[in-house]
N, C-alpha and C positions, 0 to 999 in steps of 0.2 A: 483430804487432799494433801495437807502438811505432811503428814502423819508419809504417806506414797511419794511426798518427794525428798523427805528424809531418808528411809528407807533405799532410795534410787541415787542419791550422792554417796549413802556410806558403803551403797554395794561397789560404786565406782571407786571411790576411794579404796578399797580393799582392794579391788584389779588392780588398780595400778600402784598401789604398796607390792602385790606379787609380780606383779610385771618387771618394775623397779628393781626386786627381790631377785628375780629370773637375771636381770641383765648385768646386776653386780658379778651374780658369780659367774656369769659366761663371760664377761671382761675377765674378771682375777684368774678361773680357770686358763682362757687362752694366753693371760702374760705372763703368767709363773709357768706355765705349761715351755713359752717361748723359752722364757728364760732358766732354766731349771733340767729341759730334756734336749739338751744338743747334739746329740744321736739316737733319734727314735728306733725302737726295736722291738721285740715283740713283749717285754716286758722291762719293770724298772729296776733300774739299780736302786743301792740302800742309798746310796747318797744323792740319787734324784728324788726317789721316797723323803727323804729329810728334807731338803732344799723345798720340793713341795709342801713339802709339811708348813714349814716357815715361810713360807710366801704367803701362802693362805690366811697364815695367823696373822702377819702383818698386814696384809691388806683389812682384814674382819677387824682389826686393832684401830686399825683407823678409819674404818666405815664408821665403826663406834664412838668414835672420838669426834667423829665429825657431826654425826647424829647427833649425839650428845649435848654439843655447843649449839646446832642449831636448834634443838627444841628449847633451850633455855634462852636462847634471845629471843624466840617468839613465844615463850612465855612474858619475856620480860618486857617486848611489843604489844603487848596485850595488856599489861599493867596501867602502861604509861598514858594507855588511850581510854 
C-alpha cells in the first residue's frame, strides 16, 4: 500500500514538474515573442531571430538561477530540522 502511494505522488509530482515545464516556456515564448516581433509577417527577420534567441536564454538563465537558490535553501531547510 506504501509502496502505491509512493508511486502515485511521484507520478503527480512529475505532471506537474511538466505542467510547470509547459507553462514556463509558453510565458517566455509569448513575452520575447511580444517583445522581440513588432511587426508580425509571414516569417523572421535575423534580428527578431537573435532578439529571440536572447530572450529565451535569459529568461532559461534565470529560471536556473532561481531553481538553483531554491533547491539549496530547501536543502538547507532540511538540515536544520
Amino acid at each position: 500500500m506504501a509502496a502505491r502511494k509512493d508511486a502515485v505522488i511521484k507520478s503527480i509530482r512529475s505532471e506537474m514538474a511538466l505542467a510547470n515545464a509547459q507553462e514556463l516556456m509558453n510565458k517566455t515564448n509569448e513575452k520575447c515573442f511580444a517583445k522581440c516581433v513588432t511587426k508580425p509577417s509571414t516569417s523572421l527577420s535575423g534580428s527578431e531571430e537573435t532578439c529571440l534567441a536572447r530572450c529565451l536564454d535569459r529568461y532559461m538563465e534565470a529560471f536556473n538561477i532561481v531553481s538553483r537558490s531554491y533547491i539549496s535553501r530547501i536543502s538547507k531547510e532540511r538540515l536544520e530540522h
